[in-house]
OpenMM code with the backbone's topology and positions (N, CA, C; nanometers):
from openmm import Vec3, app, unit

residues = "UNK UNK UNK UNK UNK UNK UNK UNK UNK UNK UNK UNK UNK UNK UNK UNK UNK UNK UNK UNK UNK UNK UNK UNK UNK UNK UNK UNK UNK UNK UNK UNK UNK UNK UNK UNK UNK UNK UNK UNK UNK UNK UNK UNK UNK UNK UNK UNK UNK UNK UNK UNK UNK UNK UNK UNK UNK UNK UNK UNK UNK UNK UNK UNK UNK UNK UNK UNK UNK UNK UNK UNK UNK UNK UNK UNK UNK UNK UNK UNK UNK UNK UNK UNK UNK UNK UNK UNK UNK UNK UNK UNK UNK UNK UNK UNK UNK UNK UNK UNK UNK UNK UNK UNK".split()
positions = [
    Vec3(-4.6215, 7.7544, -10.0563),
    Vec3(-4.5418, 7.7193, -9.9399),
    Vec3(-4.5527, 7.8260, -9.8308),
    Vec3(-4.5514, 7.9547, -9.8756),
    Vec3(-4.5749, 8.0323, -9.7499),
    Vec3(-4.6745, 8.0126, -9.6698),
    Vec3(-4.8251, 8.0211, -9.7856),
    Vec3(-4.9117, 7.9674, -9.7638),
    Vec3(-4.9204, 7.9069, -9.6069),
    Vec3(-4.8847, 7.8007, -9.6358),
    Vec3(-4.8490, 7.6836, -9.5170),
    Vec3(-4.7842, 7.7461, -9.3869),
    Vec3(-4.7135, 7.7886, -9.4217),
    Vec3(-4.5824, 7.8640, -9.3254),
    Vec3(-4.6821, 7.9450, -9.2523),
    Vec3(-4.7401, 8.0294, -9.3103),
    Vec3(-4.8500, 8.1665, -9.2334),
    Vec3(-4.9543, 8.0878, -9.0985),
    Vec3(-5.0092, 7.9422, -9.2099),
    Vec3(-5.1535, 7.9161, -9.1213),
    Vec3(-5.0781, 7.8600, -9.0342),
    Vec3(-4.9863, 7.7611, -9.0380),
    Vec3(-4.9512, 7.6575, -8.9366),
    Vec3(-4.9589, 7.7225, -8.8410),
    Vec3(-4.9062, 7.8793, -8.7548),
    Vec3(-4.8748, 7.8952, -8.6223),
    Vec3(-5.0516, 7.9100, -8.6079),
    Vec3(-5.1483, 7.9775, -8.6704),
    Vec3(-5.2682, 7.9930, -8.6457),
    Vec3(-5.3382, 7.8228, -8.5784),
    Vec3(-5.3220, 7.7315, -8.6653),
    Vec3(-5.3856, 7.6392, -8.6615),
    Vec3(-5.2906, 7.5897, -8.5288),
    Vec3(-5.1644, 7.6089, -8.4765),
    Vec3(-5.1806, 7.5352, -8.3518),
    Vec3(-5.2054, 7.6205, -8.2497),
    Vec3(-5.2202, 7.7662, -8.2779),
    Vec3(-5.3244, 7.8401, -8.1339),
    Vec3(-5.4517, 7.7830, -8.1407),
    Vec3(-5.5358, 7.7749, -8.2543),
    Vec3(-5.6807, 7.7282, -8.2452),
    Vec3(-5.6696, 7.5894, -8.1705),
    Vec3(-5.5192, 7.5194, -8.2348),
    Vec3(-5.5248, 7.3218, -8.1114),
    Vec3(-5.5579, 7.3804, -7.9828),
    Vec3(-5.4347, 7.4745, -7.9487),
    Vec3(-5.4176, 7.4895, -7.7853),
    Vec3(-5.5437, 7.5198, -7.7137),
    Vec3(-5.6379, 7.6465, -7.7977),
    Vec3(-5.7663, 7.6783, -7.7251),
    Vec3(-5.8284, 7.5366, -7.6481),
    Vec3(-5.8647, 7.4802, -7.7557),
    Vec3(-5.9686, 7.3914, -7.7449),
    Vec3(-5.8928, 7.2880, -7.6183),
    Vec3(-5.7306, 7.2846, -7.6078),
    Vec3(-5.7501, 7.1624, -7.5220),
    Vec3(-5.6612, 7.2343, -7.3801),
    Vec3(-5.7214, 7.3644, -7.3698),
    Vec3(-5.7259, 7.4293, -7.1999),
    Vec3(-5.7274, 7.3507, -7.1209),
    Vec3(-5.8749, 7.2716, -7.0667),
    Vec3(-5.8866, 7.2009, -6.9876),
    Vec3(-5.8825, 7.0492, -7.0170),
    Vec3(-5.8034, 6.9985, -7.1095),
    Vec3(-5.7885, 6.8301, -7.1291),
    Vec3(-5.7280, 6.8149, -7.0232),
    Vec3(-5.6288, 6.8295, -6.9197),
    Vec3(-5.5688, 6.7563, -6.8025),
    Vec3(-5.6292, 6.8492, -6.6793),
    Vec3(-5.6897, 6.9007, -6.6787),
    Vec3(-5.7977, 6.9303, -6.5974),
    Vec3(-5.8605, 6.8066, -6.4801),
    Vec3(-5.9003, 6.7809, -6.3702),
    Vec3(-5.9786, 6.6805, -6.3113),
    Vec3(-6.1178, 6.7036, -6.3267),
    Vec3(-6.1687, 6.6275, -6.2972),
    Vec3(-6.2893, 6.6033, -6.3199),
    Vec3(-6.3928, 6.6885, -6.2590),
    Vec3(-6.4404, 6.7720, -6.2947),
    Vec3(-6.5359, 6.8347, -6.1459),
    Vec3(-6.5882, 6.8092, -6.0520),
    Vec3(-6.6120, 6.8352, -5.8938),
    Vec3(-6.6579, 6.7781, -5.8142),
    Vec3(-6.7928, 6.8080, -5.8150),
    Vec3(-6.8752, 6.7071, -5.7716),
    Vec3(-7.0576, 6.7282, -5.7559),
    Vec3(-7.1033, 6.8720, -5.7586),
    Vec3(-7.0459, 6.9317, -5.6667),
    Vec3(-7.0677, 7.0479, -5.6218),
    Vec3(-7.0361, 7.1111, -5.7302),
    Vec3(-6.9797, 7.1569, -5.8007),
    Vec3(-6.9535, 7.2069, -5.9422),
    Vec3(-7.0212, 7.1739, -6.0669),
    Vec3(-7.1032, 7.1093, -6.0361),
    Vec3(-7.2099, 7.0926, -6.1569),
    Vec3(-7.3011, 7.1850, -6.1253),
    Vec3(-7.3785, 7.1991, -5.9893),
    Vec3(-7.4869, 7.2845, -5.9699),
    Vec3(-7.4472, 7.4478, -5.9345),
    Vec3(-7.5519, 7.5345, -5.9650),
    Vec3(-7.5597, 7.6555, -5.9207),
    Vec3(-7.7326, 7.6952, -5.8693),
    Vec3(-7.6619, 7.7928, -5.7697),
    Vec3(-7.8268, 7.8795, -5.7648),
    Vec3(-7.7773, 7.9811, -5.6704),
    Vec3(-7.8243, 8.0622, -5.7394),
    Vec3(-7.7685, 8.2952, -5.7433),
    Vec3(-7.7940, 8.2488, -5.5438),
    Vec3(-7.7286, 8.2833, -5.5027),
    Vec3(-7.6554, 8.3138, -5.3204),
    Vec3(-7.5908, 8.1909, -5.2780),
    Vec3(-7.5838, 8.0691, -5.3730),
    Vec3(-7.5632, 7.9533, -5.2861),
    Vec3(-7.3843, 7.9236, -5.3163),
    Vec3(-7.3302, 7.9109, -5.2266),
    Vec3(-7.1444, 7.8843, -5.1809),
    Vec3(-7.1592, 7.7463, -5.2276),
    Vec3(-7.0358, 7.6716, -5.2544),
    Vec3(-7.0332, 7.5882, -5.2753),
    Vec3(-7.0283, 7.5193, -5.1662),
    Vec3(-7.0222, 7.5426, -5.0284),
    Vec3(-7.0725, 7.4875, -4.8799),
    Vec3(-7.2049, 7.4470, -4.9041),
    Vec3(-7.2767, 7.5624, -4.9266),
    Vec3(-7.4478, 7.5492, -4.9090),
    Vec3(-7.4617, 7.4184, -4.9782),
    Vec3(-7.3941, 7.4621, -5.1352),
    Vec3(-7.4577, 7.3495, -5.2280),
    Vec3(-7.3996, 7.1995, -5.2313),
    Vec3(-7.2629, 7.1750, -5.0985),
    Vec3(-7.2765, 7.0866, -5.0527),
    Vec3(-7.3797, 7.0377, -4.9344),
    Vec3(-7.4235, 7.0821, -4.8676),
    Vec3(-7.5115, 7.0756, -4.7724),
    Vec3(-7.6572, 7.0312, -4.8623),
    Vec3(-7.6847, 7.1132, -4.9807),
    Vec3(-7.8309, 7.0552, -5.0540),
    Vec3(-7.7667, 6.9018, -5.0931),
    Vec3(-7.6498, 6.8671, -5.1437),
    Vec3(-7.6335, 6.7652, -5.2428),
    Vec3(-7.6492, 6.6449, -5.0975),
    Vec3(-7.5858, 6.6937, -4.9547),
    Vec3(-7.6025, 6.5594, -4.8868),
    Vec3(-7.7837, 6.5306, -4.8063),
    Vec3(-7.8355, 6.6747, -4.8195),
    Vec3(-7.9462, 6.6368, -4.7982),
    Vec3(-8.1017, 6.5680, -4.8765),
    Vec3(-7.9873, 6.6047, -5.0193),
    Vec3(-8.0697, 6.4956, -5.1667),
    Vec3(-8.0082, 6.3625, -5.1527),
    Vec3(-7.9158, 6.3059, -5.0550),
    Vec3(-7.8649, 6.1526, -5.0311),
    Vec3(-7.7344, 6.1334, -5.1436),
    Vec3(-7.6615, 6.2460, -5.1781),
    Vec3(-7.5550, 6.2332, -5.2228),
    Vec3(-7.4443, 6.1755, -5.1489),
    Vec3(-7.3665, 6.0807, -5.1956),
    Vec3(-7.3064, 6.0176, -5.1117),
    Vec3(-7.1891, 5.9538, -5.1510),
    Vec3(-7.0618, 6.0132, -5.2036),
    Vec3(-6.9613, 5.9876, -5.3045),
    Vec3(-6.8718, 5.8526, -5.3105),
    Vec3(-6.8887, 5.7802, -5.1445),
    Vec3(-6.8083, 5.6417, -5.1612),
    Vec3(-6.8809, 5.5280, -5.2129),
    Vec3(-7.0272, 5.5786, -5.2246),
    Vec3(-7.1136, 5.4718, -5.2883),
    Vec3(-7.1958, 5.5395, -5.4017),
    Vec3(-7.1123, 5.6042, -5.5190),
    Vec3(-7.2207, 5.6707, -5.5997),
    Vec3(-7.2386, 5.5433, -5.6893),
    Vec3(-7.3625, 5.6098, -5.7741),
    Vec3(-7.3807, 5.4975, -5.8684),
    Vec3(-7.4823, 5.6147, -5.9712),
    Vec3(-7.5227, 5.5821, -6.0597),
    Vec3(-7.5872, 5.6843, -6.1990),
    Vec3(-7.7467, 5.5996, -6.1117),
    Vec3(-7.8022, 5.5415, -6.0804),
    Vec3(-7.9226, 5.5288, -5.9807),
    Vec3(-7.8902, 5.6616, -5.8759),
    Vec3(-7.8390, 5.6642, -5.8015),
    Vec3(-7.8259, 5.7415, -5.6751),
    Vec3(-7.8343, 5.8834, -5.7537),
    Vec3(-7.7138, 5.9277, -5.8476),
    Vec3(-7.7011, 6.0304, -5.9234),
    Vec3(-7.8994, 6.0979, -5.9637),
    Vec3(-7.9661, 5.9753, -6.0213),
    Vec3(-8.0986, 5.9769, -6.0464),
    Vec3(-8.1674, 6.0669, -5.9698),
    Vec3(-8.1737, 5.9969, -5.8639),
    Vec3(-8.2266, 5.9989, -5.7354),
    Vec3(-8.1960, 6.1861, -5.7086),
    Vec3(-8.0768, 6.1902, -5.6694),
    Vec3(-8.0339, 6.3078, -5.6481),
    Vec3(-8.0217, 6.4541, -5.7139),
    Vec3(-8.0185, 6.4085, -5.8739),
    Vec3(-8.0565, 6.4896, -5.9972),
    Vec3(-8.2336, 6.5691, -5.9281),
    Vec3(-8.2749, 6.4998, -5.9202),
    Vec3(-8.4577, 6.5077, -5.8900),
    Vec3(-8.4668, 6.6025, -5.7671),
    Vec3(-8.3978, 6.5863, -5.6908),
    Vec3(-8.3990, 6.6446, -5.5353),
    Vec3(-8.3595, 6.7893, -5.5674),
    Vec3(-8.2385, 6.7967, -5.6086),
    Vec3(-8.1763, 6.9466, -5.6520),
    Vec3(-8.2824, 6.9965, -5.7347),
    Vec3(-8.2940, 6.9552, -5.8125),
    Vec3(-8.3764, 7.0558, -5.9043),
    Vec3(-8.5031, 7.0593, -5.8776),
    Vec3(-8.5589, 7.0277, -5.7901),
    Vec3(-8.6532, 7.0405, -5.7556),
    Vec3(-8.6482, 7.1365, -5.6324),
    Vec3(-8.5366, 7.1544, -5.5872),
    Vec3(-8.4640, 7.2912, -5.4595),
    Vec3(-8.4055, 7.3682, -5.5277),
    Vec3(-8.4488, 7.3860, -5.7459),
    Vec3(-8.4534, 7.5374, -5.7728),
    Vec3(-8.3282, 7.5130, -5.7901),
    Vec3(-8.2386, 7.3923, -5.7977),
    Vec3(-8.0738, 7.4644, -5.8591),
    Vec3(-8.0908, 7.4130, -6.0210),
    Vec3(-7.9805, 7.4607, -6.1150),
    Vec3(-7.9994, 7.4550, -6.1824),
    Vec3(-7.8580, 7.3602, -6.2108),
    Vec3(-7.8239, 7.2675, -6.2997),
    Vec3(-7.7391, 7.1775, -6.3669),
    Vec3(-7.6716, 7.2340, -6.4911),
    Vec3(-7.5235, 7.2441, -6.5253),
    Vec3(-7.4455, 7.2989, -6.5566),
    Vec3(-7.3290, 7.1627, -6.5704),
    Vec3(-7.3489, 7.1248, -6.7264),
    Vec3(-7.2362, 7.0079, -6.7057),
    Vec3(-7.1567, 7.0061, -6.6812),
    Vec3(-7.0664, 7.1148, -6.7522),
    Vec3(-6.9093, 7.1393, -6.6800),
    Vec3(-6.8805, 7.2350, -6.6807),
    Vec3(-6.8260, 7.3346, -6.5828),
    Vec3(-6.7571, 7.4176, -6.5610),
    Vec3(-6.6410, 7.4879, -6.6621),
    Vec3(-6.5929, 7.3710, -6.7086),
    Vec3(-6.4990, 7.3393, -6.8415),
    Vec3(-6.5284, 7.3812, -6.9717),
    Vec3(-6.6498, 7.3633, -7.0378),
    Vec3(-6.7139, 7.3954, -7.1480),
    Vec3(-6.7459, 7.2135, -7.2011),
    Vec3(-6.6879, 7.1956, -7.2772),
    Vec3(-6.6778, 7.1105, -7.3207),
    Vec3(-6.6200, 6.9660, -7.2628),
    Vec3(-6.5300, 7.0154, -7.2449),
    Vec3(-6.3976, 6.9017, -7.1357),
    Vec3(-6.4688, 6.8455, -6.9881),
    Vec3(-6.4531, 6.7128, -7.0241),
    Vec3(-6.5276, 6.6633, -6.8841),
    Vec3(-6.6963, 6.6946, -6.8729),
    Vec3(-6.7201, 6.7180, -6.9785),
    Vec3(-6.9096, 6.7071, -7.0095),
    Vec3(-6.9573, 6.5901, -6.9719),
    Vec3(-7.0666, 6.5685, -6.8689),
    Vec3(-7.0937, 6.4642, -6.8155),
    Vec3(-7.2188, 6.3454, -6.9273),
    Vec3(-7.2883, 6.4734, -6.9436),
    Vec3(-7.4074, 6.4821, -7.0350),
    Vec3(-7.3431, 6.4344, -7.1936),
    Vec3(-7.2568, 6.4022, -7.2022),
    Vec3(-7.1923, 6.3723, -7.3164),
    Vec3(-7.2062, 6.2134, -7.3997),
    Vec3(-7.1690, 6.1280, -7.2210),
    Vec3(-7.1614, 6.0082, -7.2187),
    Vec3(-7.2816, 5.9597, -7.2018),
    Vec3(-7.3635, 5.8297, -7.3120),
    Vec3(-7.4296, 5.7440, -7.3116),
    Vec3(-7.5347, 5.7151, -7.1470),
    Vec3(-7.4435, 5.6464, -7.0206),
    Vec3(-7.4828, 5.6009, -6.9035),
    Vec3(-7.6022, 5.7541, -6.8713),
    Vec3(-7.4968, 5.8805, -6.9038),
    Vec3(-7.5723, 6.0093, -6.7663),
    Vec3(-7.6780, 6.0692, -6.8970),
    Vec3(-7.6552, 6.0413, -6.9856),
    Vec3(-7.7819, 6.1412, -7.0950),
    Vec3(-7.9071, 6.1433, -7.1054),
    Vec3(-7.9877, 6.0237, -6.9985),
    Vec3(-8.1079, 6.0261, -6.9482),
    Vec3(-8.1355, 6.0436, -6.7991),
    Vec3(-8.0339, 6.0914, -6.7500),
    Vec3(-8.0210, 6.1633, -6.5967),
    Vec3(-8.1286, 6.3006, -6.6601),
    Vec3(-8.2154, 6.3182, -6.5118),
    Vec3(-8.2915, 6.4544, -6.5320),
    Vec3(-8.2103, 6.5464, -6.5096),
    Vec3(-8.0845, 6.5648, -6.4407),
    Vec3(-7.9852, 6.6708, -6.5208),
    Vec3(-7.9840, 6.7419, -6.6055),
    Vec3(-7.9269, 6.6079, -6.7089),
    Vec3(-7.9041, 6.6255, -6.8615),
    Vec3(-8.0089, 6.6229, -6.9206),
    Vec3(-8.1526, 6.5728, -6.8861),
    Vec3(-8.2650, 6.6236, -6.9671),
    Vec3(-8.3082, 6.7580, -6.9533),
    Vec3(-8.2522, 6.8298, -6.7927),
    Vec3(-8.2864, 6.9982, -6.7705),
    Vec3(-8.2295, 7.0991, -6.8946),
    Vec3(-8.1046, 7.0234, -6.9110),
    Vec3(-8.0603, 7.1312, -7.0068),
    Vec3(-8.1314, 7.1751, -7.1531),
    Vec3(-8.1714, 7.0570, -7.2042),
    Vec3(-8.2581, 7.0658, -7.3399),
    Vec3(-8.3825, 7.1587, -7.3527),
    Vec3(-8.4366, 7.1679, -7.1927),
    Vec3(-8.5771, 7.2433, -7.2249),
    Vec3(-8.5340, 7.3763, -7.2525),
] * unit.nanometer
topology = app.Topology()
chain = topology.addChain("A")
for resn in residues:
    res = topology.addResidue(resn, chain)
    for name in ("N", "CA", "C"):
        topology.addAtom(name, app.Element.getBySymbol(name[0]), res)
């Protein structure tokens, strides 16, 4: 019985770690990418000149736009979060060249 008594407070710090960012929002575009001098201004400015375009996105456009960035040398970073809100997680984005950058 102590046993029990000892781990329980352990085992709900290890819950809490893991769910930091569960009510977290979602990251914005701009928070997926990085590249060493670029603000998240700049790297809005690359995402609208790859045809990023947020009232009409679609995982085509995302495509499209995946290709452009990384090909302007940024690099893709699913979430900011670690785990939480991983884009690359879900089925639709896991053949985005994104999510294929990360594997190599």
């Amino acid at each position: 019985m102590i046993k029990i008594i000892g781990i329980t407070p352990i085992l709900f710090f290890l819950c809490s770690c893991s769910l930091h960012y569960m009510d977290a929002p979602p990251p914005s575009q701009n928070q997926y990418w990085i590249k060493s001098g670029h603000s998240l201004e700049l790297i809005n400015v690359a995402l609208i000149s790859c045809g990023y375009d947020e009232p009409r996105w679609s995982v085509e456009q995302q495509e499209k736009v995946d290709i452009c960035m990384l090909r302007k040398g940024f690099v893709f970073r699913d979430s900011p979060y670690g785990k939480v809100h991983a884009r690359c997680t879900y089925p639709p984005y896991q053949h985005l060249p994104s999510c294929q950058s990360m594997k190599k």
